[in-house]
N, C-alpha and C positions, 0 to 999 in steps of 0.2 A: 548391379544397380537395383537399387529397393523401388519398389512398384510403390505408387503414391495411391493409401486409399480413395473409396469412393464414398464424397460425401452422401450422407442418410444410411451408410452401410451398417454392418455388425462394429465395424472398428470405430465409430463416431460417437465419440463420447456423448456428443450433445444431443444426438438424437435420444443413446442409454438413458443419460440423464432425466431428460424431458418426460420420456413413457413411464420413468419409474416414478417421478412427482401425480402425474397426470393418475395413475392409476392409484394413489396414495399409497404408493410401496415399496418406500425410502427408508430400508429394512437394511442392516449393515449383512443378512441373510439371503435378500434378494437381489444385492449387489452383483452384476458376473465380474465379481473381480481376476477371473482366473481369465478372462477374456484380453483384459488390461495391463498395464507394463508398468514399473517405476526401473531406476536406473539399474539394477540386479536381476533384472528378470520378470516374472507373472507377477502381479501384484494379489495373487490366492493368499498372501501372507499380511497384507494389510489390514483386516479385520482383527487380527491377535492383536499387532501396534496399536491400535486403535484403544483398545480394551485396555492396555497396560495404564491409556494416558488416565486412567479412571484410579489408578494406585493408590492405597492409603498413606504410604510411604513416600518422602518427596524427590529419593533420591531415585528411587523407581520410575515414578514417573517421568523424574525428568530426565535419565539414561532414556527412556524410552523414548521420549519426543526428541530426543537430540539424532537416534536412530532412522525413527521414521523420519524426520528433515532430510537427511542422508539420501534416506531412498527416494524419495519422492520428490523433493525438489535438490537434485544432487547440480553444484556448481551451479548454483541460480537459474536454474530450468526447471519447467512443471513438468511432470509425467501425467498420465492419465490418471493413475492412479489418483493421484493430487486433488484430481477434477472432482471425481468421487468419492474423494474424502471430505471435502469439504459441509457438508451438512451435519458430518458427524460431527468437524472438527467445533465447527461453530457452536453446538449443545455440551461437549463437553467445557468450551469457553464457559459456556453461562450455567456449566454447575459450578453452586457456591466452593462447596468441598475438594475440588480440583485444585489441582499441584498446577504451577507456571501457568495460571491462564490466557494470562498477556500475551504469552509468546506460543502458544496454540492459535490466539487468537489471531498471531501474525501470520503463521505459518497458512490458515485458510486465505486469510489476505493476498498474499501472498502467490498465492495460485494462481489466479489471473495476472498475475504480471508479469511482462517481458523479464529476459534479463540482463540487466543495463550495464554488465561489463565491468563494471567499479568506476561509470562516471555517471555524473548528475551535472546537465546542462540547461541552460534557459529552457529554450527548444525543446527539451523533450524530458524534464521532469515529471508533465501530467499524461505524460504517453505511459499509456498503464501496456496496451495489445502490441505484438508487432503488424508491420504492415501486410495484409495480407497478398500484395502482389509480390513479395520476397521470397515466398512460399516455404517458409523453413519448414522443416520436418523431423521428427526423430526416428529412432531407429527402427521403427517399423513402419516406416510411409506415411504416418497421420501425420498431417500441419499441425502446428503448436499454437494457429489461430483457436483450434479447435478445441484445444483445451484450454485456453485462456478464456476461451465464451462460456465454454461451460463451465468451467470456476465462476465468472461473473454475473451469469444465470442463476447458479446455486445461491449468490449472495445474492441478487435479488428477489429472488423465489423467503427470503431467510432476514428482509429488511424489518420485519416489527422486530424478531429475538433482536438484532442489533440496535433500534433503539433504545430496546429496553437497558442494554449493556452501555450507553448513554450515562448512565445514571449510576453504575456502579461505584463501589467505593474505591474501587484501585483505577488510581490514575492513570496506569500502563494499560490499564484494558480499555479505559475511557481514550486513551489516543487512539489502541489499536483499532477499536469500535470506527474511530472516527473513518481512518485508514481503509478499513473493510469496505462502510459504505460507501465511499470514494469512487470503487471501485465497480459499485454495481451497477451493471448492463444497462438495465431500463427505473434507474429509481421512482418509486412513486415520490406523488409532490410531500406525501409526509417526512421524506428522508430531508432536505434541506431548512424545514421548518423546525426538524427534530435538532438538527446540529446548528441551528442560530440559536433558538433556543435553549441549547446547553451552553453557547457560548456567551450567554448575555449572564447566566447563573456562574460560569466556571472561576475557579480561583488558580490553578494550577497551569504554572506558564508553560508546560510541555502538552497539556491538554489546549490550550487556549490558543498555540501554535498550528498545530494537527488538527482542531475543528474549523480553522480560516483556508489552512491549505486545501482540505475537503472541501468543504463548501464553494472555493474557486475554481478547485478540478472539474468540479461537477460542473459549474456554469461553464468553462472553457469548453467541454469535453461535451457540451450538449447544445450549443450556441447560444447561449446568455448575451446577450448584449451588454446588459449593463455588470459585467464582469470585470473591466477593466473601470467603470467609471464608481464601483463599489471599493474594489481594492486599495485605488486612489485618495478615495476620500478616508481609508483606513491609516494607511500610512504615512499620509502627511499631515494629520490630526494628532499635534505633539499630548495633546488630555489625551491619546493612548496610550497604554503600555508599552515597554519597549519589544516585547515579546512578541504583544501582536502587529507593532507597528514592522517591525521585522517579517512576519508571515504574511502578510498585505504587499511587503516590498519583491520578497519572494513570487509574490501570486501574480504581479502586477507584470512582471518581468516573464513569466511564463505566459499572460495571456494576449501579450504583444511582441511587437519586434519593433518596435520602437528605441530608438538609444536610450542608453541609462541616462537620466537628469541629474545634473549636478548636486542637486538636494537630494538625493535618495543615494549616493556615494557619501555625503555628510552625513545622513540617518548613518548610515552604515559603523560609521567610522566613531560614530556616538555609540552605538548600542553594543556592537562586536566588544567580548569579555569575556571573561572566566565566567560568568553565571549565566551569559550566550551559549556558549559552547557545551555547557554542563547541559542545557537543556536538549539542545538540540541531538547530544548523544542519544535521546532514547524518543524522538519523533523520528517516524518511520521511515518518512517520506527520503531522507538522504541514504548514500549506500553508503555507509560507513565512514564517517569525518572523520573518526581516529587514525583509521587507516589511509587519509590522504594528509596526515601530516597538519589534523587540527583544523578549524574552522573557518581560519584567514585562508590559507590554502583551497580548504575546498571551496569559499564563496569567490575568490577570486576565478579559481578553474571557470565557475558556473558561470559567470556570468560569458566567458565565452565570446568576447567583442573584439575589438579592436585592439592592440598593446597598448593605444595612449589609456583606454579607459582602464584597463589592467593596472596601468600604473599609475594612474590620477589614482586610484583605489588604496594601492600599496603608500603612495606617496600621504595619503588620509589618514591611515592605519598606523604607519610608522611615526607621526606627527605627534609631540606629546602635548594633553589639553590646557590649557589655563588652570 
């Protein structure tokens, strides 16, 4: 039977974490990574990984990052390690010069997040943490609460670099960015000004998607009140895009339990397409639509009602338009 740490101990990441910002000595040197674990073992070997994602070469880099994925978030679970990679991973994001940023950038994201098993439901889309009375654990005793907080500490400790990453010129980073913040712990009030404001300037329907789902996580995920009365007025306002009138429908749906509306099953049934689906392949926020058999499939799964609403849906879809 594995002994369940004690929290504030040597094996708590968060408290690691927290001493080593607090002391400014958030050194990939002063790390005790040999203290910590990813799926293979010590994590003493994650500082090299680290170091390769810096490659001048892209196939380097990106053999490397594909590795370190491996170890550290192996089968959609964080390790420790994870936890404390993340500050790195976030600066080598926002060097220019860096191979796959995007997807470094995801992989910090990423850290704090449960992992969702290959479904995405109403209910629990903006569920970034598991529930801490579940008490999951890995295989050395620590809770996996423990290292999702302090992933999502690091991002908030780490919220101006990802504004600034707001603004960059790749629109994968500019999602992932979004994604990141989403995710962090205690956002300051700059983080939801920063992502309305990119989204009033954005052009790019994969970014424009991912700054509304953000910006709704956060209000769900912090008690916003006016969360569902903001979503609302997003996606039954036909002067918006379908893009984002889609991510508002999304949001709207996660921040209630209220039944699906007959008009937002007709949105649906309008915007759902080959240029839907193309988008949505590279917004974070889903666990892989290709692998559920495409976009119709997966938003049907999501929505997760009733059969009649499943098939009033399918019955919309199937309908061909005027």
């Amino acid at each position: 039977m594995i002994e369940i740490s004690e929290p504030g101990g040597e094996q708590d990441v968060r408290r690691v974490m927290a001493e080593l910002r607090a002391a400014g000595d958030l050194t990939l040197d002063r790390v005790p990574w040999a203290r910590f674990s990813h799926a293979y073992g010590p994590a003493d070997d994650v500082p090299a990984m680290l170091e390769v994602l810096y490659a001048p070469e892209p196939d380097v880099a990106r053999h490397g990052l594909v590795n370190l994925w491996n170890k550290v978030r192996h089968q959609g679970n964080s390790d420790t390690a994870l936890a404390l990679a993340v500050p790195f991973l976030l600066r080598i994001a926002a060097t220019p010069g860096a191979h796959g940023r995007s997807r470094v950038l995801r992989l910090a994201a990423e850290a704090g997040h449960r992992n969702h098993f290959g479904t995405d439901l109403r209910t629990d889309l903006f569920q970034v943490a598991d529930d801490p009375d579940e008490l999951m654990i890995d295989g050395y005793g620590r809770p996996l609460v423990w290292t999702q907080q302090a992933a999502r500490e690091a991002v908030t400790a780490d919220a101006a670099l990802l504004i600034r990453l707001l603004d960059d010129p790749d629109p994968l980073v500019r999602a992932n960015t979004a994604y990141a913040l989403a995710g962090a712990l205690w956002p300051p009030p700059e983080v939801p000004a920063a992502l309305r404001a990119r989204l009033a300037a954005e052009t790019s329907q994969v970014v424009r998607i991912s700054l509304v789902l953000a910006l709704a996580q956060l209000a769900v995920e912090h008690g916003d009140p006016d969360a569902m009365t903001w979503t609302s007025a997003l996606w039954t306002d036909v002067a918006n895009t379908p893009d984002v009138r889609f991510a508002a429908a999304l949001s709207w749906l996660c921040a209630t339990t209220q039944p699906v509306p007959d008009r937002m099953l007709d949105l649906f049934a309008e915007v759902v397409g080959p240029d839907l689906a193309g988008w949505m392949q590279d917004v974070p926020w889903p666990d892989r639509i290709a692998g559920h058999d495409g976009l119709v499939a997966w938003l049907v799964a999501f929505l997760n009602e009733a059969a009649t609403v499943q098939d009033r849906l399918i019955t919309r879809l199937n309908t061909p338009t005027a």
